[in-house]
C-alpha positions in Angstrom: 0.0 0.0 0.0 2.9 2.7 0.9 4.7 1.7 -2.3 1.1 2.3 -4.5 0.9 5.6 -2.3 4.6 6.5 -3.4 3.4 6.0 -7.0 0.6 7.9 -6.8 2.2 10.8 -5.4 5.3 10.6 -7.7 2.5 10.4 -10.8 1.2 13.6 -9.2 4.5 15.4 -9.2 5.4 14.3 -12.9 1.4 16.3 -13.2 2.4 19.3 -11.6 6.3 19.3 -12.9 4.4 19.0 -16.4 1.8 21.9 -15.4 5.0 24.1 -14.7 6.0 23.3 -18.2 3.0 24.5 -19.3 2.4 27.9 -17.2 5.7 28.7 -18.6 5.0 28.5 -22.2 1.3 29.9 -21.4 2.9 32.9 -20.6 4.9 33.2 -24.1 1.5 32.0 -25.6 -0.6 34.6 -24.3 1.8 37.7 -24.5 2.6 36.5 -28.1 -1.5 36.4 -28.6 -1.6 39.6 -27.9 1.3 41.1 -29.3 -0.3 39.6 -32.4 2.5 37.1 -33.2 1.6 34.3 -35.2 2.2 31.0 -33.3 3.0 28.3 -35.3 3.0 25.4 -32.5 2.4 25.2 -28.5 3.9 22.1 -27.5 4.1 20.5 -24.2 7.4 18.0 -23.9 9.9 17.4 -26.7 10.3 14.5 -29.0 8.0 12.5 -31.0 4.5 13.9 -30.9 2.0 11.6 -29.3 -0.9 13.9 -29.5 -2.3 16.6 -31.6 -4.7 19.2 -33.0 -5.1 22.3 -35.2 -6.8 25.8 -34.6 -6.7 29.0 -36.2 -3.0 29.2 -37.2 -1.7 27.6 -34.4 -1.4 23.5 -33.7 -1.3 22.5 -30.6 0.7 19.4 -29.6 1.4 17.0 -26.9 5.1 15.1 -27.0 6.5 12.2 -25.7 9.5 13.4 -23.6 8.1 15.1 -20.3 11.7 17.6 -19.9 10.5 20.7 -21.5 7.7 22.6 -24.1 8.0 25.2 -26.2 6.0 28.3 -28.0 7.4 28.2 -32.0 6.6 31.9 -32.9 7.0 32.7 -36.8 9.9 34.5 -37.4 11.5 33.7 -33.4 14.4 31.9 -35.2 14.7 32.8 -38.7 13.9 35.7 -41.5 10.5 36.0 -41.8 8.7 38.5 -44.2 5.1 38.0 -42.8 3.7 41.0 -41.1 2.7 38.9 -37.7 6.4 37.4 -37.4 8.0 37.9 -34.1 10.6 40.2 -35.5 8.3 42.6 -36.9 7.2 43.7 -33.8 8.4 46.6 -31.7 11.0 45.9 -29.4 9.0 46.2 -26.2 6.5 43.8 -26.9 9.2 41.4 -28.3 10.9 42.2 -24.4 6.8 41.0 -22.8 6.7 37.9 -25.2 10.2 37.0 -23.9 10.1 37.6 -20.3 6.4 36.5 -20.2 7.5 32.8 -19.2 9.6 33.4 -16.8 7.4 35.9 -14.7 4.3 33.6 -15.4 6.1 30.7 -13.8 7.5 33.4 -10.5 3.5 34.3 -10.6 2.5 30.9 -10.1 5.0 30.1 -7.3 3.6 32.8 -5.7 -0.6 31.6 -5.4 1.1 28.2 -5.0 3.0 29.8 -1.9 -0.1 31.0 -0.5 -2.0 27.8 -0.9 1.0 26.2 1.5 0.2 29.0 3.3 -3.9 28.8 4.3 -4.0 26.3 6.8 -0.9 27.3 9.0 -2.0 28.3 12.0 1.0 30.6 13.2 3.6 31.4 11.3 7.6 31.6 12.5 9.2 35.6 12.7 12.9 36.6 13.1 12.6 38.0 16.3 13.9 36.0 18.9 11.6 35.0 21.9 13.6 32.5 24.0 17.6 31.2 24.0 18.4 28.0 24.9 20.8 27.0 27.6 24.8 28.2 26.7 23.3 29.8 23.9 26.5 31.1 21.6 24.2 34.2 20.4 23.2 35.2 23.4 26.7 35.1 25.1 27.7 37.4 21.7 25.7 40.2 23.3 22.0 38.9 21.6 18.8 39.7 23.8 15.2 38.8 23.5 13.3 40.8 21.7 16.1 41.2 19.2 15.1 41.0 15.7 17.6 39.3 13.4 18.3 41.5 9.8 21.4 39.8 8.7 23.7 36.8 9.0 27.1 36.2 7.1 25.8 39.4 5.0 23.4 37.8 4.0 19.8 40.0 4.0 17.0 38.2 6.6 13.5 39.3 5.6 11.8 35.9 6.9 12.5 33.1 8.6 13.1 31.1 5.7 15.7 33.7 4.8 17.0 32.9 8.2 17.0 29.0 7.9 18.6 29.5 4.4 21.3 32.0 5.5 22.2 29.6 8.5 22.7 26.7 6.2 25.3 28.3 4.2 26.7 29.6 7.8 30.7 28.5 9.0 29.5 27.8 11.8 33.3 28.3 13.2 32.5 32.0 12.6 29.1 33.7 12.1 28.8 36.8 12.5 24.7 38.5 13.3 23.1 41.4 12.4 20.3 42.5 14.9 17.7 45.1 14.8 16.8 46.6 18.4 14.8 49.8 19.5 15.2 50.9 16.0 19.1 50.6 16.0 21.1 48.1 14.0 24.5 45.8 16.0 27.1 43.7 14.7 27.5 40.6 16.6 30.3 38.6 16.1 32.0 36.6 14.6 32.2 34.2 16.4 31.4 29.7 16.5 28.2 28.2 16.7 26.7 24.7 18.1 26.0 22.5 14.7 24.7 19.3 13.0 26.3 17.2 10.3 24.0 17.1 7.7 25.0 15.0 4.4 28.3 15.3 5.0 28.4 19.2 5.9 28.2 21.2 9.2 25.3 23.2 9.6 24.7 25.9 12.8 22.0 25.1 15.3 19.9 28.0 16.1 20.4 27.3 19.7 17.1 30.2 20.1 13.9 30.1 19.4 11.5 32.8 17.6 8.3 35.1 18.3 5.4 33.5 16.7 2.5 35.6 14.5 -1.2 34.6 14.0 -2.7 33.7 10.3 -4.4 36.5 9.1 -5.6 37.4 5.6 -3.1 40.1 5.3 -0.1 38.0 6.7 -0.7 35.5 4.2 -0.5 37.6 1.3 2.2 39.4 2.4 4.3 36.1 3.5 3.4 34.7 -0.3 5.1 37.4 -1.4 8.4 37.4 1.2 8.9 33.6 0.9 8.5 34.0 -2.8 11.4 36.6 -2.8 13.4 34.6 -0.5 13.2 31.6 -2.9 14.1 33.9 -5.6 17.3 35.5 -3.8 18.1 31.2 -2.7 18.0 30.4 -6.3 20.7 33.2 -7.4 22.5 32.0 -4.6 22.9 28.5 -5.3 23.7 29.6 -8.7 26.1 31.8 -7.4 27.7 29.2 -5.0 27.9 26.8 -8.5 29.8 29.0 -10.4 31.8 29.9 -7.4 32.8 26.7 -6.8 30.9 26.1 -2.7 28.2 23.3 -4.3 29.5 20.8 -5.9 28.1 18.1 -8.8 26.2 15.9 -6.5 24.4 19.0 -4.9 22.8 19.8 -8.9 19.6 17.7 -9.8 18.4 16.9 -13.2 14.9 15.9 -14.4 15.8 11.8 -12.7 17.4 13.6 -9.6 14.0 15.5 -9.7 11.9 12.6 -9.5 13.8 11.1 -7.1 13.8 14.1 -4.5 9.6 13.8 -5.2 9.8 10.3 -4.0 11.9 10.9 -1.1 9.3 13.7 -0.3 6.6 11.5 -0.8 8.1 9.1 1.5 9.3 11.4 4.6 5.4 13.2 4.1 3.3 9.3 4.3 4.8 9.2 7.5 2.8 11.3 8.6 -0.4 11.6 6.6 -1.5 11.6 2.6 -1.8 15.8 2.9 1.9 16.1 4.2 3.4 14.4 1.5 1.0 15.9 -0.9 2.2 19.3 0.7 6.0 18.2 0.7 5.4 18.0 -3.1 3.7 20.7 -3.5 6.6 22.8 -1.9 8.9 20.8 -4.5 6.9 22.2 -7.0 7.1 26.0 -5.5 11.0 25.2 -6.0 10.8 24.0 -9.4 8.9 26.7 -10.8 10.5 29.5 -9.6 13.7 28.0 -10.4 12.9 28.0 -13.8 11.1 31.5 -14.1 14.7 32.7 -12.5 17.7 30.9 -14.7 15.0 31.1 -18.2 15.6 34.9 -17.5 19.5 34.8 -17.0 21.3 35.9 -19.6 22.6 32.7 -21.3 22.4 31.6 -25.1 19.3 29.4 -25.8 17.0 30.8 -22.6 14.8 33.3 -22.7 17.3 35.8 -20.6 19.9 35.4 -23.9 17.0 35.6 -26.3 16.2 39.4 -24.0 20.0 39.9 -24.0 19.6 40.4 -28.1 16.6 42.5 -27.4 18.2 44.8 -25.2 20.9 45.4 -27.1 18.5 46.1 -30.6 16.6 48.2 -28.5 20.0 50.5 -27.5 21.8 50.2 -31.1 17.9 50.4 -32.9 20.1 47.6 -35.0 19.0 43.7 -34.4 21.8 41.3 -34.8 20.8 39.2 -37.8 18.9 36.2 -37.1 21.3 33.9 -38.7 24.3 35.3 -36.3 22.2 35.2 -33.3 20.4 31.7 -34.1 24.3 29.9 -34.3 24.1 31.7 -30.1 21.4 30.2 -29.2 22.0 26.7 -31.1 25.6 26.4 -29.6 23.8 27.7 -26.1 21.5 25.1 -26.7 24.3 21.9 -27.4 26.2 23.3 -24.2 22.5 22.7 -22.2 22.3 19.0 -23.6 26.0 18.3 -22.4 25.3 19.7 -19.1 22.2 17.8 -18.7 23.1 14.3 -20.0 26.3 15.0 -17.2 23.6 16.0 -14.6 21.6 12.8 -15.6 24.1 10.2 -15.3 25.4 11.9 -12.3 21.6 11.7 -11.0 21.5 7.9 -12.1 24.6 7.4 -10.2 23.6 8.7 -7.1 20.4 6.1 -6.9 22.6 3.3 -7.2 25.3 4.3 -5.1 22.8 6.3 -2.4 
């Protein structure tokens, strides 16, 4: 019965990871509707098609490989001479069809975030209520009441800012920022209790925090903050990639994806059918706002390259020819493959060696 739960539940991620897909292109879709831009196909997944049907201009497909979709627009990738192409739009609207993907799948994190949201009773704040014994912050200088703003540098606008900020912590020397009566202090640096976790050493809080009741207001406005704070965790793992600080194994494909969903599955059935249902759903939160963030970076073959181009036509009033920036995108696009068949069999590897 747990393993048939475990299916279910990874069937219903696969759903929702697919839904993603499709909010993403949506947004292309409906931008380019508007910006009267003749779509040529809207296709969710790649490969063979399994599944399709024609209206208007525009056919609308369903493929076989569940790793992506994609909005052809006339004239995205080539020459075109027809008056609806993409390129013989203005540049602003161009800039809305490009980005619209990207913000579309942000949007949906958010009213997914808020969703997570509804049934919480009290939610967790950054002021500190309560240290516990030979607490290391406390003997810094920290008091109750304090409310924490910073840690490492690094901005704390929610607790999840906090939790996230704390896991990237040396915990051999953290330094605090703390808001009290209106003025800011430095504390530290100086070492914190931690845990092993995986392998690296992560600080304890050793205090605990001032909680705040659910109200209408405080969810919308913690929908929006945890968004953001997903957002800024994103660019920072990014960061901490290129950097150097995370490593191969800490980089999931679309297997290492499914996998995570199972273990989620899993660690929520031990508890009940809507905890694992809302681990998922918290996956999915990550998933989609990852992808709204790195399609918008500026890198050949995602949308943030294809804006890149934009930008720069919209500066010079000169667009690079289509042929010049199509060989970007296409060598953008092999470096993409590489890197994901290397995050796939690094993925595959990880299952079987744990």
């Amino acid at each position: 019965m747990q393993i048939l739960m475990v299916a279910l539940l990874i069937v219903i991620g696969i759903l929702l990871f697919g839904f993603v897909i499709f909010f993403h292109e949506l947004g292309h879709f409906l931008l380019a509707k508007a910006a009267k831009i003749k779509v040529n196909e809207f296709s969710i997944g790649m490969g063979p098609k399994l599944w399709g049907f024609g209206k208007g201009e525009t056919a609308y497909t369903l493929r076989l490989l569940p790793i992506g979709g994609y909005c052809a627009m006339e004239g995205e990738d080539e020459d075109s001479d027809d008056p609806s192409s993409f390129g013989s739009k203005p540049v602003w609207r161009r800039i809305l069809v490009v980005i619209a993907g990207g913000v579309f799948n942000i949007i949906l994190g958010l009213v997914l975030m808020g969703l997570t949201l509804i049934p919480q009773e009290v939610f967790a704040t950054t002021t500190i209520s309560k240290f516990t014994e030979g607490a290391a912050l406390e003997a810094a200088g920290g008091q109750v009441g304090d409310t924490i703003v910073a840690i490492d540098g690094y901005a704390v606008y929610s607790d999840r800012d906090m939790s996230f900020a704390m896991a990237l912590a040396n915990p051999e020397a953290v330094s605090v920022t703390v808001e009290r009566e209106g003025k800011r202090l430095e504390l530290g640096p100086f070492p914190m209790a931690y845990q092993e976790v995986d392998g690296r050493k992560v600080v304890s809080p050793e205090f605990y925090v001032l909680p705040e009741q659910r109200s209408f207001w405080g969810i919308v406005k913690r929908s929006f903050t945890y968004t953001v704070s997903m957002t800024r965790m994103v660019l920072e793992s990014l960061k901490g990639i290129v950097t150097g600080r995370f490593g191969l194994n800490e980089i999931a494909g679309p297997v290492g994806t499914v996998q995570a969903i199972s273990q989620a599955a899993e660690a929520g059935l031990s508890e009940s059918f809507w905890k694992a249902a809302g681990n998922i759903l918290q996956m999915i939160i990550m998933i989609t706002v990852n992808l709204g963030v790195v399609n918008l970076l500026p890198l050949p073959a995602l949308d943030g390259g294809r804006l890149l181009f934009l930008i720069w036509e919209g500066v010079t009033r000169r667009p690079v020819p289509a042929k010049y920036e199509g060989y970007v995108h296409a060598a953008g696009m092999m470096l993409l493959l590489g890197l994901m068949v290397v995050i796939t069999f690094n993925d595959i590897a990880r299952i079987f060696t744990g």
